[in-house]
DORO-89406 format. One record per residue (C-alpha): residue in one letter; x, y, z; residue number from 1. Coordinates in nm, 2 decimals, decimal comma. Each point is the difference from the previous one (the first is absolute). Layout:
NODE rest      X      Y      Z  nr
NODE    a      X      Y      Z NUM
...
This chain:
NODE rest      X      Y      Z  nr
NODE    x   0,00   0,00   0,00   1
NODE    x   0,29   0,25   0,09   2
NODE    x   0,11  -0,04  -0,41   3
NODE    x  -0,29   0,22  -0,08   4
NODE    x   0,01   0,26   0,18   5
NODE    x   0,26   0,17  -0,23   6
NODE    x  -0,24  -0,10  -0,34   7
NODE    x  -0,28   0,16   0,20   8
NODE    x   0,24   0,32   0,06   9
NODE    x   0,12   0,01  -0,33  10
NODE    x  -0,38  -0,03  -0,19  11
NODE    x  -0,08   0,26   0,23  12
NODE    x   0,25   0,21  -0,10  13
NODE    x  -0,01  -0,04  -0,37  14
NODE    x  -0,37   0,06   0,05  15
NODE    x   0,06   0,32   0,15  16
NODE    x   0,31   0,13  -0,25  17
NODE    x  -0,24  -0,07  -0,35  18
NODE    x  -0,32   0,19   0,13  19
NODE    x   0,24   0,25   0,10  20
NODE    x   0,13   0,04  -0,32  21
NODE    x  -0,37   0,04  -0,13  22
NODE    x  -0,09   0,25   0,24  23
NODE    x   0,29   0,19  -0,16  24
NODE    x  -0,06  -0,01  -0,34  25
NODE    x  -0,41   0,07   0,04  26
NODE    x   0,17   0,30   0,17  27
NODE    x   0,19   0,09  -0,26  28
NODE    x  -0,24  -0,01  -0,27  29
NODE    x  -0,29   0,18   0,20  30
NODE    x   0,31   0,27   0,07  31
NODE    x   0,04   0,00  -0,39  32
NODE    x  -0,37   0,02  -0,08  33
NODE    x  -0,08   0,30   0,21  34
NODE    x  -0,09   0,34  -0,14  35
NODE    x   0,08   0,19   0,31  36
NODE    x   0,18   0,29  -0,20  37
NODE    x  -0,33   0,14  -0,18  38
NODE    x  -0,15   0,02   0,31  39
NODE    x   0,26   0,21   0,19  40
NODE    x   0,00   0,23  -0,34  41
NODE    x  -0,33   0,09   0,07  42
NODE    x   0,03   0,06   0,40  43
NODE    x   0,34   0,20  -0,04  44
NODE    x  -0,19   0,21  -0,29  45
NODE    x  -0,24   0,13   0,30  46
NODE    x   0,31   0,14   0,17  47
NODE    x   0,18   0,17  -0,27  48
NODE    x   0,04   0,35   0,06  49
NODE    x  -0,11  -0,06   0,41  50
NODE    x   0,22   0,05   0,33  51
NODE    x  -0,01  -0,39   0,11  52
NODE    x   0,22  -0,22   0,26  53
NODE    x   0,19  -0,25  -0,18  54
NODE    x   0,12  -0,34   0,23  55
NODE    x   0,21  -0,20  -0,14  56
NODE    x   0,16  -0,41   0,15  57
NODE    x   0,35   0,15  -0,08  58
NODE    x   0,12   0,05   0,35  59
NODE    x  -0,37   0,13   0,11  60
NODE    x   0,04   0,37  -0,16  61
NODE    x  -0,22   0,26  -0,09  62
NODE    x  -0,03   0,25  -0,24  63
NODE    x  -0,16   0,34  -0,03  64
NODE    x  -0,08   0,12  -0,29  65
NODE    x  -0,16   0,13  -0,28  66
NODE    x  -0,07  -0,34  -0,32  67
NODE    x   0,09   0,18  -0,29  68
NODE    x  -0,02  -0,28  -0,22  69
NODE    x  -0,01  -0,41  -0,03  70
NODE    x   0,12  -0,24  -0,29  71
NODE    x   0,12  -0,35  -0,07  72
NODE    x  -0,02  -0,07   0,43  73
NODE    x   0,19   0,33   0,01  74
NODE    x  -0,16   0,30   0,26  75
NODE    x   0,20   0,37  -0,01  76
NODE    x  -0,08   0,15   0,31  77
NODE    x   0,10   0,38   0,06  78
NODE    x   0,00   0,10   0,37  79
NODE    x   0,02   0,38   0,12  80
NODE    x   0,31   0,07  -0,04  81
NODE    x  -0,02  -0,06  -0,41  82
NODE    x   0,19  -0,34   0,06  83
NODE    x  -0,12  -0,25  -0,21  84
NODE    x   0,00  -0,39   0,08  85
NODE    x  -0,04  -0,28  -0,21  86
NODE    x  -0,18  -0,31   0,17  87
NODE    x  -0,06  -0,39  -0,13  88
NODE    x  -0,36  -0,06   0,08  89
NODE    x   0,09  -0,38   0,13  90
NODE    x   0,12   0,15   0,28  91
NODE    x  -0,26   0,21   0,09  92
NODE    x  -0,21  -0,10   0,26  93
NODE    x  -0,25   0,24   0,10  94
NODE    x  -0,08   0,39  -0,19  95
NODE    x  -0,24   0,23   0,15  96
NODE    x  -0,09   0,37  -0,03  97
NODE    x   0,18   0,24   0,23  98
NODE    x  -0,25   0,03   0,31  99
NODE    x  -0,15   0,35   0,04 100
NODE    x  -0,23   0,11   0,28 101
NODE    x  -0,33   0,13  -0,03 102
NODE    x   0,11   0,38  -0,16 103
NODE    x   0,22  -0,15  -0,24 104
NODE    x   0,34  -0,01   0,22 105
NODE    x   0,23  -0,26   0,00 106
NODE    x   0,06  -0,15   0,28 107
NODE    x   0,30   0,01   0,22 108
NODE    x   0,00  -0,34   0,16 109
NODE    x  -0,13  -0,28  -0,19 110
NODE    x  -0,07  -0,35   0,18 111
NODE    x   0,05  -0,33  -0,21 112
């Protein structure tokens, strides 16, 4: 009996190991398939021209600024001082207008 312990290990593992490599590849091809690019067109299009917050998973920044334009995954982001920045939409994770209180201000202290 102690002889198959090791076949039952090993036909485990295998098991494991080929519908992990099928998990990968239906991941791959839904990754592939997906259209997500026409859809973040047309919500950075409602923000051209607007103050917004820009976050970003690049060591958890944040940009102020102005979206002056978008192209090919591409956003040009001028802040006050007439610098201009340059920012790859896959690393965006989060964009939302600059908050302004109820006369139009923006606020000084903003809470995420």
């Amino acid at each position: 009996m102690q002889w198959m312990y090791p076949i039952f290990i090993f036909l485990f593992l295998a098991f494991i190991f080929t519908n992990r490599e099928k998990n990968i590849a239906l991941a791959h091809k839904i990754h592939k398939n997906r259209k997500g690019d026409l859809k973040m067109t047309d919500l950075i299009n409602d923000y051209i021209g607007k103050e917004c917050l820009i976050y970003t998973c690049m060591s958890s920044s944040q940009i102020t600024g102005t979206i002056r334009s978008y192209s090919d995954g591409w956003i040009v982001v001028e802040n006050a001082n007439g610098q201009r920045d340059i920012i790859n939409c896959e690393y965006i994770t989060r964009i939302r207008e600059y908050p302004r209180d109820k006369k139009g201000k923006k606020k000084s202290v903003i809470f995420d």
